[in-house]
C-alpha positions in Angstrom: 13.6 1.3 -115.8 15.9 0.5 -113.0 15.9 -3.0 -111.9 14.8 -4.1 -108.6 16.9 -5.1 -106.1 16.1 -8.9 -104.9 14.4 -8.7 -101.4 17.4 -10.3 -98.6 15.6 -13.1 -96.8 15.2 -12.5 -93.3 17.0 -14.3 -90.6 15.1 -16.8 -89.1 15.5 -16.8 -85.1 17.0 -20.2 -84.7 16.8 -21.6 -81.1 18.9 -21.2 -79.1 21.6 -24.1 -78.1 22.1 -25.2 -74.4 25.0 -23.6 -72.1 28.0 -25.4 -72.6 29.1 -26.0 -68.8 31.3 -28.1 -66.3 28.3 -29.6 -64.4 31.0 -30.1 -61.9 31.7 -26.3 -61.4 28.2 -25.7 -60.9 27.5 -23.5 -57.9 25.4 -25.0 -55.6 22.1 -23.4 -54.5 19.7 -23.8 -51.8 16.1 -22.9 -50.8 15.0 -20.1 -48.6 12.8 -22.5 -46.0 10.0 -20.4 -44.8 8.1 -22.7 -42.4 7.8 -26.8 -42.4 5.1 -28.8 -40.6 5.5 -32.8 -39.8 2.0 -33.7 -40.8 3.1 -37.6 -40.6 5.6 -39.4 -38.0 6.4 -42.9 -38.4 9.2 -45.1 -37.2 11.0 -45.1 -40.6 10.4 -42.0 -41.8 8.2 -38.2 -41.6 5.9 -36.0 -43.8 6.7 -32.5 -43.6 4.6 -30.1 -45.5 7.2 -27.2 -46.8 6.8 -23.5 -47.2 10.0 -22.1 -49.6 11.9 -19.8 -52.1 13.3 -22.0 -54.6 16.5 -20.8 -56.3 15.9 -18.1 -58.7 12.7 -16.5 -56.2 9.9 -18.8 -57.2 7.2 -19.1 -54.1 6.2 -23.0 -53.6 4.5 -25.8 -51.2 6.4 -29.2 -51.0 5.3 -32.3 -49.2 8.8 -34.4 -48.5 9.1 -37.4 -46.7 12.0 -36.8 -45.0 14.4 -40.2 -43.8 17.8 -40.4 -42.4 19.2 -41.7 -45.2 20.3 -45.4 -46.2 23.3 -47.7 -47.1 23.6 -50.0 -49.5 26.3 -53.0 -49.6 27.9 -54.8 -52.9 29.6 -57.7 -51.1 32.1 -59.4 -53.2 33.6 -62.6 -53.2 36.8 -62.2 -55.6 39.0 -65.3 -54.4 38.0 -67.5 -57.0 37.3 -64.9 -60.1 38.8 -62.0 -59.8 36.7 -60.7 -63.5 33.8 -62.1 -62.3 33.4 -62.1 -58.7 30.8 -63.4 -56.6 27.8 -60.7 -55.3 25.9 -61.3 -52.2 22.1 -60.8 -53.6 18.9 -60.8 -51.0 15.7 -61.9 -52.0 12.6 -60.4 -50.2 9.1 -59.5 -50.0 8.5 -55.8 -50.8 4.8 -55.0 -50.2 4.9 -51.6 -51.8 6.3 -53.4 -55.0 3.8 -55.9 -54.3 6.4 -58.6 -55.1 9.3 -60.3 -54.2 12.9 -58.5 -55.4 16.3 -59.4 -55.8 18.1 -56.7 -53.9 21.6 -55.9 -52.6 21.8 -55.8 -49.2 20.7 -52.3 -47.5 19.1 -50.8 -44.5 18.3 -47.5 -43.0 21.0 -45.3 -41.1 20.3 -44.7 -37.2 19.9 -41.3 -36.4 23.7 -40.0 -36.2 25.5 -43.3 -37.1 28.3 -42.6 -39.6 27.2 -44.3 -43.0 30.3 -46.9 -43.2 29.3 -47.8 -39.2 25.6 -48.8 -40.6 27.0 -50.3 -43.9 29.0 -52.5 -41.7 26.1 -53.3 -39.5 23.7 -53.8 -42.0 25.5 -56.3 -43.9 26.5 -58.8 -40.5 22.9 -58.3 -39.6 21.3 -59.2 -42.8 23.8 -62.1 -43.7 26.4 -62.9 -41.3 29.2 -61.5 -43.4 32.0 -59.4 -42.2 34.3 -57.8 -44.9 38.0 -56.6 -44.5 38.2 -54.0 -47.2 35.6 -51.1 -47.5 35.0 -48.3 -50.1 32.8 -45.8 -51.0 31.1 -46.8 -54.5 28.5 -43.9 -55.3 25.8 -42.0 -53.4 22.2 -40.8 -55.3 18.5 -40.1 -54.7 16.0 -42.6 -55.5 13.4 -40.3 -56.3 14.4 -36.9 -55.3 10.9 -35.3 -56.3 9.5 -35.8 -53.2 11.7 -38.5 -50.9 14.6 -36.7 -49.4 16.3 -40.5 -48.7 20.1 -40.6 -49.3 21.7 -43.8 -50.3 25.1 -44.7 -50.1 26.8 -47.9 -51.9 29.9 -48.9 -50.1 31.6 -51.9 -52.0 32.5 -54.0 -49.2 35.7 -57.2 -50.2 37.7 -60.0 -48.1 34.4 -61.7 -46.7 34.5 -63.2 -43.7 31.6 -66.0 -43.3 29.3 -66.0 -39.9 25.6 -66.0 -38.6 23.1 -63.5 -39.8 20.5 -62.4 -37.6 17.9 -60.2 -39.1 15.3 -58.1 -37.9 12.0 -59.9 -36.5 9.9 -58.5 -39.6 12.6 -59.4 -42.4 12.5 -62.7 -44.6 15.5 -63.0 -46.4 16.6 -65.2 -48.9 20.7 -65.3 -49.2 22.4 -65.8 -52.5 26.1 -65.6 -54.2 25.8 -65.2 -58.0 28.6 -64.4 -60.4 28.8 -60.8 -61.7 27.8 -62.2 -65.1 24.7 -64.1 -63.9 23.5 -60.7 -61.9 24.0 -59.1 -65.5 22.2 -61.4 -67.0 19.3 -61.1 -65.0 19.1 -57.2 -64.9 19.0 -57.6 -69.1 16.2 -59.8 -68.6 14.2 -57.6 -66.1 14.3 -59.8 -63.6 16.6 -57.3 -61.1 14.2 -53.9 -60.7 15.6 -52.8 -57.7 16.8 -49.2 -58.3 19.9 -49.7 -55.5 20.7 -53.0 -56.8 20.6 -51.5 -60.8 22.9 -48.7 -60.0 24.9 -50.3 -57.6 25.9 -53.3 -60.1 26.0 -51.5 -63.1 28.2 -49.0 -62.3 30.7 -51.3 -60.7 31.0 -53.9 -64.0 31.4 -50.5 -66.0 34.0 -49.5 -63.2 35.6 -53.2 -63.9 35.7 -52.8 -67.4 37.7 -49.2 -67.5 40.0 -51.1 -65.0 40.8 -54.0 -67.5 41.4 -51.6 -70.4 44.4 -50.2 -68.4 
């Protein structure tokens, strides 16, 4: 009797690995808006209810609250430690948090001012500083699901010491606290302002690349 040929295993369909791309080179893609309606105006911000084609032809229904965007300041005081420089941290109410925050300072862009113009008008208004040197740090969405809210970190250096004068509703407690100290407190939870987070962060990881040089 012949012998029987052993059976080859099949091939088991394995799954399949994720696109190995530039995330830089990405083309970028936009919705076909079909209609939107403001079902909510308010002196901050507006609820539009969106009609769209989503890239790749899928029908959907958004609501967005759409805002002019916002700027963000990380004020440093390097003159006395240039490794670990002085930050200029606000300490405020925030009624949606239902708490008070340690925050960087930040406000909301007027309609049409260039974001450096408000940066630099936020941060006199809200502490009395004035800065010689400016520089774009980073921009991101908080939470790009349904807010549509730019915000844009500018690191601002060379302060220049004067009166603040805040809007009638704000309540703001100044501070300067050494890099290390703000560190300290976002490891210990105590900083959960998402601005603040990615606004320090990435700068003392941006300081520490510099240092390896």
């Amino acid at each position: 009797m012949p012998k029987k040929l052993a059976k080859t295993p099949k091939k088991t369909k394995s799954a399949k690995s994720p696109k190995k791309e530039n995330p830089e080179r990405e083309v970028v893609e936009v919705a076909e808006l079909l209609s939107s309606e403001i079902v909510y105006a308010g002196p901050l911000f507006r609820v539009c209810h969106d009609k769209l084609i989503e890239p790749g032809g899928k029908l959907s229904e958004r609501d967005v609250i759409r805002h002019n965007g916002s700027v963000v300041i990380l004020a440093l005081d390097r003159s006395k430690n240039k490794k670990d420089p002085w930050i200029v941290i606000e300490r405020q109410y925030r009624h949606a948090a239902n708490q008070f925050l340690w925050e960087l300072p930040a406000g909301k862009l007027e309609a049409g001012e260039e974001p450096l113009a408000g940066a630099q008008r936020e941060l006199e208004e809200e502490t009395g500083y004035k800065a010689r040197k400016w520089k774009p740090l980073v921009e991101y969405y908080a939470s790009p699901g349904f807010l549509g809210e730019s915000m844009k970190v500018f690191l601002a250096e060379g302060l220049i010491p004067g009166a603040a004068h805040p809007e009638e509703d704000e309540q703001i407690e100044l501070r300067l606290v050494k890099l290390s100290d703000v560190l300290r407190m976002i490891e210990k939870g105590a900083i959960l302002d998402g601005k603040t987070l990615t606004g320090v962060l990435l700068y003392a990881r941006l300081l520490k690349k510099a240092r390896k040089k």
